[in-house]
Residue, then its C-alpha position, 0 to 999 in steps of 0.5 A: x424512498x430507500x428506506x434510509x432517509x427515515x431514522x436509523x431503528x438499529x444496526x442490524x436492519x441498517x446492515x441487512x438494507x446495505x447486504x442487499x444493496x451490495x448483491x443488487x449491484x455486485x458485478x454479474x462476472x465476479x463470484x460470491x466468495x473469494x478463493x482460496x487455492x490451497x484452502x485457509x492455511x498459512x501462508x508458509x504453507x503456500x510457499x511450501x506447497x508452490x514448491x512442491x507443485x511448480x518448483x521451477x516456477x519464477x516467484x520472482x524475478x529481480x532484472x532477470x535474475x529468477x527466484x524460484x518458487x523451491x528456491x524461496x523455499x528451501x531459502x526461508x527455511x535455511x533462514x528459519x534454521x538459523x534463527x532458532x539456532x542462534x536462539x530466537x524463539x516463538x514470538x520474538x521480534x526479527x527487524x527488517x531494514x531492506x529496500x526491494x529486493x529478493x532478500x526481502x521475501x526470503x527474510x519474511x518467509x524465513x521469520x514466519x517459519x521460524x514463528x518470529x515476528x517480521x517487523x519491517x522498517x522504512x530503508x529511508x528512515x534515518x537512526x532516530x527513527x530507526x532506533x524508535x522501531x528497534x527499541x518499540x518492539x524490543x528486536x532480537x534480531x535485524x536483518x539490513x542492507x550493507x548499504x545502510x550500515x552507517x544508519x544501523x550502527x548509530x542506533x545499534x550504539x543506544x540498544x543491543x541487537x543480539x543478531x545483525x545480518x548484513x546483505x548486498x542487492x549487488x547479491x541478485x544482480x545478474x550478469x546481464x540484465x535484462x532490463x535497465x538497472x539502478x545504479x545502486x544495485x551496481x554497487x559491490x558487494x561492502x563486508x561489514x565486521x561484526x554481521x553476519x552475511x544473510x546470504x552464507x546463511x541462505x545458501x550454506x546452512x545444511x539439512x534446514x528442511x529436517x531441522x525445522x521438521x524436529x522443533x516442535x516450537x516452530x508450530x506456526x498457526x492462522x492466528x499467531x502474530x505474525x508481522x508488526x506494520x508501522x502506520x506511515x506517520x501521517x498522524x502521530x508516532x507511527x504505531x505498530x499493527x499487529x497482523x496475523x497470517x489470517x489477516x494476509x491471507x484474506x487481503x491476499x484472497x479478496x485481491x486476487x478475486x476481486x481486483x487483480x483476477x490473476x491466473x496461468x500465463x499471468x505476469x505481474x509488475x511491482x515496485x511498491x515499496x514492500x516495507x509499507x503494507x501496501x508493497x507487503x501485499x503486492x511483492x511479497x504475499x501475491x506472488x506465493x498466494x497466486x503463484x504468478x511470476x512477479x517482476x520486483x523492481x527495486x524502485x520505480x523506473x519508467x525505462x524498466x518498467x517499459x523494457x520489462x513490460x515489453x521482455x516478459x509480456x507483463x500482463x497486470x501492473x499496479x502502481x501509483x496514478x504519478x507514475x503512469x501519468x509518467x509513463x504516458x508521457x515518456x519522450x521513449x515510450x514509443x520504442x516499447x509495446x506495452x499492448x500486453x497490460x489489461x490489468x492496471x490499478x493504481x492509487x491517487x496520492x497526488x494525480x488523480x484518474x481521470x476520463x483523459x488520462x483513462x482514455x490516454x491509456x486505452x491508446x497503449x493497451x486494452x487496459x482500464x485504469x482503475x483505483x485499487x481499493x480502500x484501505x488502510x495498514x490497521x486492516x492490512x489494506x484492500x478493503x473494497x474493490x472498485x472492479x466492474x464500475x468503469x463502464x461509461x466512467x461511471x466511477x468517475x462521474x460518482x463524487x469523489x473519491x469511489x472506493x466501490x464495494x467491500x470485500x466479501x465478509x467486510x462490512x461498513x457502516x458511517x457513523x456521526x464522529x462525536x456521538x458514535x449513531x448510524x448516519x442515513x445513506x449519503x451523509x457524510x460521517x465517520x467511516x466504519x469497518x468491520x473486516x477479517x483482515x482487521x489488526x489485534x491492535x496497537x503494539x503495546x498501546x491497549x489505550x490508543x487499541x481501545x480508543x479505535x475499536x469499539x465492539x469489533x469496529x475500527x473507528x477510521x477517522x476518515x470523512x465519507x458516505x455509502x451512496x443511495x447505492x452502497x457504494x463508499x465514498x472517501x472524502x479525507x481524513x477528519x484533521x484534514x477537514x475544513x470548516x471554511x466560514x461554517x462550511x465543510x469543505x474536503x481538500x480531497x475533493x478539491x484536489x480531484x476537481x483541480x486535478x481535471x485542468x489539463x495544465x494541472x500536474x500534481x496537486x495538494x490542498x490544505x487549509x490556512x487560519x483565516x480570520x475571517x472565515x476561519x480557514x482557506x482551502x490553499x491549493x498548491x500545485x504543479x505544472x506539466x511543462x507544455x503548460x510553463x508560463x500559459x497559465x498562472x495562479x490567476x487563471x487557475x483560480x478563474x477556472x476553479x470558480x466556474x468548477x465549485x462552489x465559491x466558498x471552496x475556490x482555493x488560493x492558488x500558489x505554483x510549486x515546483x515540487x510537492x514534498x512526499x514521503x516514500x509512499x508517494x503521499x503529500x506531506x501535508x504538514x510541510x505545506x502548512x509551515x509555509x503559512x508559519x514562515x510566512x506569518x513569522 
């Protein structure tokens, strides 16, 4: 007996018998605390202090044109320079309207210094949405791509944005690139009237150091807002989180320790987008905090990936499971040596890790792929690290999905949804956390901010478990639950089962009415083209019946696509109209 099938007497021995399962089964290579290079300071302090020490380091490299760490420095500042010049003040709200690209990470350094808020915004989102974002957080200022203009200048005619800059990713194309280029960036350069060109005011404001140096409002601390990350949507109006320096700093530390390992000679690759938290953390804040150069795409590109990887001898890569799935299976992926990866983490979205495609890999490099983490943009995401559990696939084998164990100093505990009590190790429940990295709140929604944090704890809404030994399990999201004829039934693990089938490409389940039983697990799927016409939706639903329990065997309906938002997620709702139209 573990002590934890006996009712619950309070939180405080609840948490001590989950501490000492965490040390029992923390991994014996991995330290204590995290680490923090230049100590608990903000994180344009890093940048500052990079500069100082590595100054012709690459911070980033963008198709082979190097951004140095002295030259992200000196860049911010210029931008800060100009803000506070053109009168924006200490807490204002600074949009950033940009895909990945250099321009990015000198706008964010820039805000911070200037003691703005950085507030970035999807490149995809379309006016509407765009003017949502500008009129929620009341922008002083917007930074965007020239490319977008028609987008900005239909919401800038519904509210007045005192400062527009305008840049071009045609601005870091070098001559000759060193691996393939998307045709976007190729675009030239568009002048766009009435905007000020960001890169004028990066490269031709003078003294900006000095200048800086004499404003006693630019005083930035741990604590102060910092950046406004919008939720993706998938439950509501997207909602902003306010984040502090603090916050990244510790995501930054707990990733670097824990889940990447990064040191001298490193070489890291990245195209999530960095407008979303996760993309934030990977392009933008990593490279300061670690001081690894990181190659930033401006979107994914399984042919630039393969010629980076090979030109740079890339030796950490993070991504989404699709995308390498992919990458093993490029009719050109002979031509290049990857051998050089032994980092690589991804997130399941639609494919799932699995032992074949693990050991798939293991034929190109030494790497082990793994899931990254548990998380969330509330806690700024990178939760638990899953580093250390892949041996024999133990992870794999625990029920899905393993999320592994919570970064030092973040707690979880799994609570009943409706009356808020402890819930025993291995029921499933609402997960719980309490975190460092955990937002102030929901920008001007006290109500909502209130409703999800309670007592220091963030009310998730996910479905999951600790297991008998400590380790977290994700299930899903508590909408996205079924109750198939009483009988709980979570899409995501269907989705990981049906995953498994070798024909299996991608996969999304979703529940249906059902008069009968209530709902239906629903699971549409995609096809690896060897397997076109070999298999139906017959024979898949054959198969599932020999994998689960029969009150979980989906229907089976063959997609040519699943529907994704730009994060590479399921849109869920778009499948359920589906069964609308149908019934219509």
């Amino acid at each position: 007996m573990n002590g934890m099938e006996a009712p619950i007497r309070d939180e405080a021995s609840y948490l001590a018998h989950l501490e000492a399962l965490w040390r029992r089964h923390w991994p014996a290579h991995l330290p204590k605390e995290p680490h923090y290079p230049f100590g608990e300071v903000p994180l344009t302090d890093y940048l500052r202090e990079r500069a100082k020490r590595t100054p012709e380091k690459p911070c980033i490299i963008f198709y082979g044109e190097e951004v140095t760490f002295r030259r992200l420095d000196e860049w911010s500042d210029r931008l800060a320079s100009y803000l506070l010049d053109a009168g924006l003040t200490k807490g204002d709200r600074v949009a950033v309207f940009l895909p990945n690209c250099p321009q990015f990470l000198i706008a964010f350094y820039g805000i911070l210094k200037a003691g703005c808020v950085h507030v970035p915004v999807n490149p995809m989102y379309k006016a509407p949405e765009l003017l949502h974002v500008l009129r929620e957080v009341e922008a002083r200022a917007l930074i965007a791509l020239d490319r977008l203009w028609p987008v900005v200048e239909e919401a800038v005619r519904e509210i007045s944005v005192p400062l527009v800059l305008t840049t071009s990713l045609s601005d870091f194309l070098p001559e000759r690139p060193a691996f393939a280029v998307h045709p976007d960036i190729k675009e030239p350069k568009r002048v766009v009237p009435g905007t000020v060109d960001f890169m004028e005011v990066v490269l031709k404001t003078e003294d900006a150091r000095h200048h800086l140096g004499s404003r006693s409002e630019v005083a930035v601390s741990l604590d102060d807002l910092a950046a406004l990350n919008f939720t993706g949507g998938t439950t509501g109006i997207p909602k902003g989180c306010m984040h502090t320096q603090r916050n990244m700093l510790y995501t930054a530390a707990g990733a670097m320790t824990y889940t990447y390992q990064l040191g001298e000679g490193d070489v890291r690759l990245t195209y999530m987008p960095v407008f979303w938290i996760a993309g934030e953390n990977s392009g933008v804040i990593y490279p300061v905090f670690s001081g690894v150069p990181h190659i930033l795409l401006y979107r994914w590109d399984p042919v630039a990936v393969m010629q980076a990887v090979e030109r740079y001898r890339v030796s950490c890569l993070g991504g989404v499971m699709d995308n390498i799935v992919e990458l093993m299976e490029h009719p050109e992926r002979h031509r290049y040596d990857l051998s050089s990866i032994r980092t690589l983490t991804v997130s399941s979205f639609v494919k799932k890790v699995t032992p074949e495609y693990r050991r798939k890999w293991r034929q190109i490099s030494d790497a082990v792929i793994r899931e990254t983490s548990y998380g969330m943009t509330e806690t700024h995401t990178s939760d638990t690290f899953t580093t250390g559990f892949q041996e024999d696939d133990m992870d794999l084998k625990r029920p899905p999905t393993f999320c592994g164990l919570p970064m030092p100093g973040t707690q979880f505990k799994v609570v009943d949804f409706d009356t808020g009590e402890l819930l025993p190790l291995g029921v499933e429940g609402e997960i719980v956390i309490r975190t460092p990295s955990l937002m102030k709140g929901y920008w001007k929604n006290p109500e909502e901010t209130a409703r999800v944090i309670r007592d220091g704890w963030f009310h998730t809404g996910d479905i999951g478990l600790i297991d008998e030994s400590g380790f977290l399990i994700y299930r899903g999201r508590k909408k996205e639950m079924l109750k198939v004829k009483g009988m709980s039934v979570f899409p995501g693990e269907i989705e990981a089962m049906i995953s498994k089938h070798p024909a299996v490409e991608g996969c999304a389940v979703v529940g249906k009415p059902d008069p009968d039983k209530g709902e239906v697990p629903v699971a549409f799927l995609t096809l690896k083209p060897a397997y076109q016409g070999q298999v139906n939706e017959q024979s898949l639903a054959d198969w599932c019946r020999k994998q689960m329990a029969s009150y979980k065997v989906p229907e089976i309906r063959i997609v040519e696509g699943l529907p994704l938002t730009a994060t590479g997620k399921v849109r869920k709702e778009e499948l359920k109209k589906c069964f609308a139209q149908s019934s219509a």
